[in-house]
Each structure stands twice: as C-alpha cells, then as structure tokens.
C-alpha positions in Angstrom: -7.8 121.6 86.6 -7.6 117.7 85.5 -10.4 115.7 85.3 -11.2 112.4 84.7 -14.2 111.3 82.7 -16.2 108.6 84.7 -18.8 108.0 81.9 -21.1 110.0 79.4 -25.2 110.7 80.0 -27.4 111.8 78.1 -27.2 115.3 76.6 -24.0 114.2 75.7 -21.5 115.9 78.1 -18.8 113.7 80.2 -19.2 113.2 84.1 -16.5 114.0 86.7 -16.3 114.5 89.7 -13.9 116.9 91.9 -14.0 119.1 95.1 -14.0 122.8 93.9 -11.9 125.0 95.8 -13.9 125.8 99.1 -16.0 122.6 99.1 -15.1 119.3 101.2 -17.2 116.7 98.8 -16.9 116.0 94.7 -18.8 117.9 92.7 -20.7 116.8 89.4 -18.7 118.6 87.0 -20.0 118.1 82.9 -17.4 118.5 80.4 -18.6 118.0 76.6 -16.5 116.4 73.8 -15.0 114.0 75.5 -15.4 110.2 76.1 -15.2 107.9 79.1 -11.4 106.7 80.7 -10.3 109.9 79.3 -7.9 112.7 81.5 -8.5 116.3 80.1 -7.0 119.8 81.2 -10.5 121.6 81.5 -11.4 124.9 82.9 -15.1 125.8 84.7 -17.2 128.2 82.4 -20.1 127.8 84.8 -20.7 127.0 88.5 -24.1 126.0 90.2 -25.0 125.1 93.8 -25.5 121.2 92.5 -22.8 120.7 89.6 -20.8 122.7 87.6 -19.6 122.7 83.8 -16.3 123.2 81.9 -14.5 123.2 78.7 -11.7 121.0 77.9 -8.6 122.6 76.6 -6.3 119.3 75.8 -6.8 115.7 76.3 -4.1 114.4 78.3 -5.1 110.8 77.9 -7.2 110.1 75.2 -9.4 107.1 74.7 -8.7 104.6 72.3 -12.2 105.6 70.9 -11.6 108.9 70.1 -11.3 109.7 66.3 -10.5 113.2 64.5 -14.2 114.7 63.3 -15.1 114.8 59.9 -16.9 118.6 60.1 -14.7 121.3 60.4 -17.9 123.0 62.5 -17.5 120.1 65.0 -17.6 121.8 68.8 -18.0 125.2 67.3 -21.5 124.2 66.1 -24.2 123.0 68.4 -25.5 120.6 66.6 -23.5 117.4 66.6 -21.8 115.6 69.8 -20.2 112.5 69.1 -18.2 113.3 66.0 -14.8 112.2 67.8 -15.9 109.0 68.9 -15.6 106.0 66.6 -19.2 105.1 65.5 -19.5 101.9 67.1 -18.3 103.5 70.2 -21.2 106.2 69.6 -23.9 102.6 69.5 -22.1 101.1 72.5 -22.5 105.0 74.9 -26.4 105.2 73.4 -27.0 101.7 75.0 -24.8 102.3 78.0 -26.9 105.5 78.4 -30.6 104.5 77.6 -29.5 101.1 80.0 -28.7 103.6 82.9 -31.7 106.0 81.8 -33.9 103.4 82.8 -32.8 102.2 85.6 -31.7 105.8 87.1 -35.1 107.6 86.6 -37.4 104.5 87.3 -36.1 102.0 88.4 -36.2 99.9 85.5 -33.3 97.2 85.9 -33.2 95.8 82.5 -30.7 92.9 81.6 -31.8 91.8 78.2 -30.0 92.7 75.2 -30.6 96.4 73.6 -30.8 95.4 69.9 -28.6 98.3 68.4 -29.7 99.3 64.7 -27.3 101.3 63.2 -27.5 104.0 60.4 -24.9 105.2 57.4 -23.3 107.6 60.1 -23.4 110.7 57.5 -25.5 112.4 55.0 -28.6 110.3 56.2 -30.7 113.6 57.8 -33.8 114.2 54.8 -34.5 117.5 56.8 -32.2 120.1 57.8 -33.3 123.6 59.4 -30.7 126.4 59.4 -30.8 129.7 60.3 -30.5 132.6 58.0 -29.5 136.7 57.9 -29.8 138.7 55.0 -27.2 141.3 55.6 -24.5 140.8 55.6 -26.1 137.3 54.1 -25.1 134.5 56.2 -26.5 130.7 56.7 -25.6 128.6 59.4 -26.6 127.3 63.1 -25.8 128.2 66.3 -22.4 128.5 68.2 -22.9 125.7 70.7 -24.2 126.3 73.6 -25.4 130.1 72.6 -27.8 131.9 70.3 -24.5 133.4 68.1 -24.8 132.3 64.2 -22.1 130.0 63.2 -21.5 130.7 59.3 -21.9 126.9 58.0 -21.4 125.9 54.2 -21.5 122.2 54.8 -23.5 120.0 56.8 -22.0 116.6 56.8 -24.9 115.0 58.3 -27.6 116.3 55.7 -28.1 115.0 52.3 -26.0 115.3 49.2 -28.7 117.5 47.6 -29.4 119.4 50.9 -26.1 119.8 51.2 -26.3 121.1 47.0 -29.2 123.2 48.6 -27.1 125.3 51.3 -24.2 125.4 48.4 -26.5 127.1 46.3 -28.3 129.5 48.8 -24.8 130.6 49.3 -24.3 131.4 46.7 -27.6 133.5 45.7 -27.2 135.0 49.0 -23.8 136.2 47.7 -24.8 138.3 44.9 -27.9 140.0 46.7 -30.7 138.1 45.9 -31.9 137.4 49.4 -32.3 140.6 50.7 -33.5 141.8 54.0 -36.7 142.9 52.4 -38.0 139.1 52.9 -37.3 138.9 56.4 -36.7 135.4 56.2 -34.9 134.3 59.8 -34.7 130.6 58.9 -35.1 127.7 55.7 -35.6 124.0 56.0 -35.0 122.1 53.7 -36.7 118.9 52.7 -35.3 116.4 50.4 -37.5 112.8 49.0 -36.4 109.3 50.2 -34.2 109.3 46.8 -32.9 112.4 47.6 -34.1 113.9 43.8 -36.7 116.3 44.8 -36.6 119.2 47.1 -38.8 121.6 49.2 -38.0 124.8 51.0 -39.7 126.0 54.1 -39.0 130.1 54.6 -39.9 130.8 57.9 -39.9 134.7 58.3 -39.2 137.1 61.4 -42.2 139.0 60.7 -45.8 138.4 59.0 -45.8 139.5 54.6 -47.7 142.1 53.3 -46.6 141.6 50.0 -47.2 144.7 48.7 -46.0 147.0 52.2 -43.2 150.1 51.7 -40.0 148.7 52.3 -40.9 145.3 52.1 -40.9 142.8 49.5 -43.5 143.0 47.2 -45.6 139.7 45.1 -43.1 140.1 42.0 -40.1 140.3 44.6 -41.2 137.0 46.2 -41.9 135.6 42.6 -38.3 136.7 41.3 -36.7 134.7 44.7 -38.7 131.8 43.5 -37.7 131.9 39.9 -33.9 132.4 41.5 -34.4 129.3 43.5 -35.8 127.2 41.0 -33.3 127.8 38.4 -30.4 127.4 41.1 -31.9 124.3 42.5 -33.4 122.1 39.3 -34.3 119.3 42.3 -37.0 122.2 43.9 -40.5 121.0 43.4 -42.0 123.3 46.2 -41.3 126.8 48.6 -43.5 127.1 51.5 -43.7 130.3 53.4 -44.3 130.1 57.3 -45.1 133.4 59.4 -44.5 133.6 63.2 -47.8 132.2 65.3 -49.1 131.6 68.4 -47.0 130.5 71.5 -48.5 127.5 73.0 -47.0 125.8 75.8 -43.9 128.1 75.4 -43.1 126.9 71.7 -43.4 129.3 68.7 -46.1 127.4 66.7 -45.5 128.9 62.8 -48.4 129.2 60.6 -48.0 128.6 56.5 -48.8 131.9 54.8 -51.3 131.4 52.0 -50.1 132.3 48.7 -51.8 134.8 46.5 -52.9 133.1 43.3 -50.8 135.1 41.2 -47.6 133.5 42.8 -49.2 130.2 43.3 -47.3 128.8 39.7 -43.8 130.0 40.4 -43.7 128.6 44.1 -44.5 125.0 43.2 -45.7 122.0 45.7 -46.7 122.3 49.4 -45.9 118.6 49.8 -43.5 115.8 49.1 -44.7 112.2 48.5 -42.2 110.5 50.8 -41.7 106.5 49.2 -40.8 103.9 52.0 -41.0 99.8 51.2 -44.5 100.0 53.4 -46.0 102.7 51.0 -46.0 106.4 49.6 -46.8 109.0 51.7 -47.5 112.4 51.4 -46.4 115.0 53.6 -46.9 118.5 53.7 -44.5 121.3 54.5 -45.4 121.8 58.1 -46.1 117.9 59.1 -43.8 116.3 61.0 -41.8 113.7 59.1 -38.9 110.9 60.8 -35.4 112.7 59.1 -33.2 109.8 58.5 -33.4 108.7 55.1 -31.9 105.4 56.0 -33.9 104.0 58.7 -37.4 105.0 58.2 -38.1 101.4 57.1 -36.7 99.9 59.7 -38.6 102.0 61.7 -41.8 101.2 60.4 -40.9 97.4 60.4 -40.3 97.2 64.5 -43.6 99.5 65.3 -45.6 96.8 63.3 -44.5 93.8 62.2 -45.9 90.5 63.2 -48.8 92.5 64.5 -52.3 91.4 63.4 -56.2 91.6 65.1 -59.5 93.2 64.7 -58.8 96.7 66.1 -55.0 98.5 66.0 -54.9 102.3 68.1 -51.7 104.6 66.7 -51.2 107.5 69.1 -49.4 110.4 67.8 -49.8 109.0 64.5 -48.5 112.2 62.6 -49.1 111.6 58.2 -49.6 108.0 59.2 -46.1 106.4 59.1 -47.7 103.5 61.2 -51.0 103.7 60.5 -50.6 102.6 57.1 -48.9 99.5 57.6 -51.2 98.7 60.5 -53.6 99.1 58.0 -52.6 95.6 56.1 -52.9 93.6 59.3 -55.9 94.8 61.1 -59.7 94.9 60.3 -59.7 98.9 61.7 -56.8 100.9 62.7 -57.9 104.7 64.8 -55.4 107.0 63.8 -55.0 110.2 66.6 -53.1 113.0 65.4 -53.4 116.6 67.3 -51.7 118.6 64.6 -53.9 120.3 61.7 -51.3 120.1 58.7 -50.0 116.3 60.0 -53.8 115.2 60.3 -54.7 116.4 57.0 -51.7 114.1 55.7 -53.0 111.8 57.3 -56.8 111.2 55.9 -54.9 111.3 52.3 -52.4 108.9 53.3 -54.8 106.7 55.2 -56.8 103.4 53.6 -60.9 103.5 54.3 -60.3 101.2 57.1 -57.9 103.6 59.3 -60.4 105.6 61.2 -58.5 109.1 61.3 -59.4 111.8 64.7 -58.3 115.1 65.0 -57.9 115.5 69.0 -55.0 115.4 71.7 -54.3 112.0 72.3 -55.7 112.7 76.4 -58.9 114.1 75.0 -59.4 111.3 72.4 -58.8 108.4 75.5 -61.4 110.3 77.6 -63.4 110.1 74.5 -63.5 106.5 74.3 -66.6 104.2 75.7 -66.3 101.7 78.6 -65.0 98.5 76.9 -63.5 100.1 74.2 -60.6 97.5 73.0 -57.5 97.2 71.0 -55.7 94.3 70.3 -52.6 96.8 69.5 -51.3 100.3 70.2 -48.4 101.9 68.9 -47.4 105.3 70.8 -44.7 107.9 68.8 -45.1 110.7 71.6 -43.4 113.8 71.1 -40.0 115.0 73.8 -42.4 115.2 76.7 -43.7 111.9 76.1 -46.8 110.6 77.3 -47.0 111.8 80.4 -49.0 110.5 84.0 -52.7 110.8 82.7 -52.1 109.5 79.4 -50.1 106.5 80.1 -52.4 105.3 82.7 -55.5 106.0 80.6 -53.7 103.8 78.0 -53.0 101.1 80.6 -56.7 101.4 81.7 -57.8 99.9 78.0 -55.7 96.9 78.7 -54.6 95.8 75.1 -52.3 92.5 74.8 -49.9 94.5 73.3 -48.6 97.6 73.0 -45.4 99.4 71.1 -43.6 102.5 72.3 -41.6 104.8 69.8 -39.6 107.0 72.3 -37.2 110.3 71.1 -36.3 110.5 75.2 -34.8 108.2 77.5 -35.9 110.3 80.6 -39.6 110.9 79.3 -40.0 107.3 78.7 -38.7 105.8 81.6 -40.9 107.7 83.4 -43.7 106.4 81.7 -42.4 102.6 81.6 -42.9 103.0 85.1 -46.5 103.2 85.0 -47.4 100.9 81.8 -45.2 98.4 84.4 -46.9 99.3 87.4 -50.2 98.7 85.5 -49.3 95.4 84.9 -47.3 95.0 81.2 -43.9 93.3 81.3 -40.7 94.6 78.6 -40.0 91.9 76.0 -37.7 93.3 73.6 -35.8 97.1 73.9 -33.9 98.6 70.3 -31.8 101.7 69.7 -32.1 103.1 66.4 -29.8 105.4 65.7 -31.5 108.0 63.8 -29.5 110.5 64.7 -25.9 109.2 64.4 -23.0 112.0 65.6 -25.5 113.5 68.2 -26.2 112.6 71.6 -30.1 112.1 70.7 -31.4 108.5 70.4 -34.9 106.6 69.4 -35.7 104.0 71.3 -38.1 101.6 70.9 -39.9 99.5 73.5 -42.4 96.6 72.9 -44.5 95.6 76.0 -47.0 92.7 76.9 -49.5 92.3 79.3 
C-alpha cells in the first residue's frame, strides 16, 4: 500500500492514516523510519482493533530532511530512530512532539518558545549496555522491535573508548577467553567525562559460585580480569552483578561481592565523574546522566539563579543537583530511594545537604505541617511522579519548583496537577541527550 506520513510522535514511528480493506473509516497506521511529507510503499506487519503497524519497503517521495545513516546497524538495530533525518530536523520533530505531548495528554496549550539545547550528535553516550553470548561469542543489541541479537562491532553513538571497549571484547571473545563458564548475559560499559578511564559491569544469567563443577572458578574470573585489563589499559574497575529480585516487574540486579583474593585484579567499583559544578563519584550500579556533553548544561538549568534558606532535590540519585544546590542554599534535603545511588550520594554530598534514604512518596508523608522549601528540583524516573506525589509536592507550596523529565507523556500528566494546584510554566527546554533516538529530556521550570 502507499502511505503518507502526516507527522511523527513520540516513540518515534510515522502516522498515517488509511482505510484497511474491510473498514469504512482511516485507520492509525505507524510506520518507523520515516519523516513527515513523506510517501512510502509499506506493507502491515501487525493489525489491531485501534491502529495498525507497517514496514516501509521504498520511499517514494522523500523529504528534503532525510539523510543516509551513519551506522550500518541503523533499522536493523533497535536502538537508534532518527539516524536519516538531518540533526536539526531531529531538534525541530522533539519540539514539534513534546509541543503536541502536552497539549494532547493534558491539555497544556503552550505557545512560548521550547529552548532547544543541542548535543555533538555522535559518540556523546558515557554508558553503553550490550548484550553478550559466549558461544558462539557474540556482542551486540537487539534486532529492532524483537528479542533476536544483532552482532554489533560499532556503536556510533558511544564513546571513542567505549567504542575501543567493544573492539576489544571482540576480539578476546574471538580467541576463547570469554567462555560460557561465566555466564555473563550482558556488559556495560562506563567511560569518565574525559573519556580516559573505564569500568565494566558483567551482569550474569545466573548467580557465581566461584568454585561450582562446570563453572568458572576464582582463578578463571581472575584470568578474565587480567585479559581485560591488559586488552583495555583505560580499565580502572569490573563489577559483577547477579540476577535479583523483580520489583514492580523490573529485574533489580544485585553486585556480587568479591572474594578478597580477587579483590586486586578486578580494580574500582566506582568512577569519579568531573563536571564544571564538581567531582562526583559514582558507583557501578548508581544511576548516572549518559551524555558526556550535556551533563553541565544539565546541571546549569536545574539550578542556576536559584538561592534561599532550604532547597528539596527529589530523585536526587549521587547528587548531580544536590551538590550545586549546595553553594546557594543554607540546607539542601537530598531523597534518593536507591541503596548504591544513596550511598554516592552521602560521599558526594557537602555537611549542609541533608541526605534520606526513602521513596520520595514516603519521605513527603514524612514531612511536618509547615515544612518549607524555597526550591525543589524533581528528576523522576519513566513513570514520573505520579498523582499522589505531585500533589503532595504541590501541597508544600514552594515559590519555585524545577522538573527534569525523561517522558513527555508522564510529565504532562503531572503538569496537569502542579497547574491545577496553582503554579504557572515560565520557561520549557529540550535537551537533547539522546540525539539519533526518539527519546528526549525535557526540562520545565514552574512558579507559583
């Protein structure tokens, strides 16, 4: 069938509409890889009662836009989105999209300007996670849209070192020295803000024994780290995770503690991260912000020209905010839910950043009558804030308050409330953190 691309929303696929044989009205069709004002030949691959979705075999009229990709993965892999659209145009559909976000899922008419703040549009990603198998040895993501390995040697969008890293893995991988005995299932890889200095997460299919018949024993997992280390002089650290609990539907991995013997040859558990605000250190585990390039700027919008007597950061993982808020405010109260991330955070932290251990709702409840902030910042995870948590923040009532969002949907839906409650928008930015991808962070600074 032809198709013609109205627009693009968020996940990243094209919209058209068409009747489908057998139905009188148009049907929501999603196409990916393709940009608005575009014709394509496409085919369905998938058919629902509300919409359907479909593959585009040749472009017959191709936007003015569209570029050829840089990563020969590009629509094989899952991972990137936007790699045949010029990078400007990829700014100008994150605005058009985060614009129609808001107004679509609440209601949220805004005509002010959405301050765009670009990134380098390649190698800027500090962390990279890929997926491995040990025989035949293989490294790579997934296929898009599936759970099939794609065999990856190159990740455009990852550092020059990380992208050394997976070079060398290869490589190792090659001549045997990752065998199945580790049953390792995926690596991350963690590179420092000047990309010299390297950690490796192993995250394994199954929990180590270490010393267990058919499975890799202490001096196995100390001659992998001696392998590592020489093919990577960068490595400072491994870290070995183990499958945990499933909470809310999510795999939470656990570190594995590692016997003293081995202690020597696997190096660091942490990186110390250097930004313009300060040096922070972050564990393997903790949640860090993965582009190398904006992290500053980051920083800057969450808390510049901010200044009082009391500052609350929400979701405040190793303290990327808290420490800046730290300079400007008599007390800052750090919340971070996470064990690893909190820990990071009472190093990182200055004596007057008051650090809690709870999840954010419980801390709020927490909280006396006529507790007040002259600020809060709030970096919510995907699911954002949600109902009772963004009205318990409205309920404290502070003058100001900044929201860090990773989700369009998530935080229009809680715009709604902080708006309903009484705060006003003054200024909205993109930042690109995640060029070639259909994900954005948004930023959103309210006042009451």
């Amino acid at each position: 069938m032809e198709l013609a691309i109205e627009r693009l929303i968020y996940g990243g696929d094209g919209l058209a509409r068409q009747a489908l044989p057998g139905e009188a009205q148009g049907k929501a069709i999603f196409v990916p890889f393709v940009l608005p004002g575009e014709r394509v030949e496409a085919s369905l691959i998938e058919e629902k009662p509300g919409f359907a979705r479909a593959r585009a075999h040749r472009i017959l009229s191709p936007s003015p836009e569209r570029i050829a990709p840089l990563c020969p993965y590009f629509s094989a892999c899952g991972g990137c989105h936007y790699q045949h659209a010029d990078y400007g145009e990829q700014l100008a559909l994150k605005s058009s999209i985060l614009r129609e976000t808001l107004r679509r899922t609440a209601r949220i008419d805004w005509q002010g300007n959405i301050a765009a703040h670009p990134s380098p549009p390649w190698n800027y990603r500090n962390r990279t996670r890929m997926k491995l198998r040990a025989d035949p040895f293989a490294l790579g993501y997934y296929k898009f849209r599936s759970h099939e390995l794609l065999l990856v040697e190159q990740c455009p969008i990852s550092s020059q070192l990380i992208n050394r890293a997976i070079a060398s893995l290869w490589t190792l991988g090659r001549q045997g020295g990752i065998g199945p005995q580790f049953a390792i299932s995926e690596i991350e890889f963690f590179a420092s803000a000047e990309d010299d200095r390297l950690m490796l997460q192993l995250h394994l299919a199954a929990t180590p024994q270490w010393q267990n018949e058919g499975e890799a024993s202490a001096s196995d997992w100390v001659r992998l780290a001696e392998a590592l280390r020489l093919a990577l002089p960068e490595l400072c650290g491994i870290a070995i995770f183990e499958p945990g609990k499933v909470k809310g539907g999510v795999n939470r991995p656990v570190r594995r503690k590692v016997p003293r013997a081995m202690q020597q040859a696997f190096g660091d558990q942490e990186i110390f991260y250097k930004t313009r605000a300060a040096e922070y250190r972050v564990s393997s585990g903790s949640f860090f912000q993965t582009n190398r390039f904006l992290i500053d700027e980051l920083i800057e919008l969450a808390t510049a020209g901010q200044s009082g007597r009391a500052a609350l950061d929400l979701y405040a993982g190793v303290g990327l905010f808290s420490v800046a808020l730290a300079r400007a405010f008599t007390s800052v109260s750090a919340v971070e839910a996470a064990a690893e991330s909190y820990r990071d955070l009472c190093r990182n932290s200055p004596p007057n950043v008051a650090a809690h251990n709870l999840e954010t709702e419980k801390f709020l409840a927490s909280l006396p009558s006529g507790a007040g902030f002259d600020y809060i910042v709030v970096d919510p995870p995907r699911a954002g804030l949600g109902d009772k948590v963004s009205r318990r923040i409205a309920a404290l009532r502070a003058p100001r308050i900044t929201y860090v969002s990773c989700d369009p949907a998530t935080l229009s839906r809680d715009l709604k409330i902080l708006l309903e409650s009484g705060y006003r928008i003054e200024q909205v930015h993109l930042v690109d953190l995640f060029p070639q991808t259909y994900h954005l962070e948004s930023v959103v600074q309210l006042a009451r």
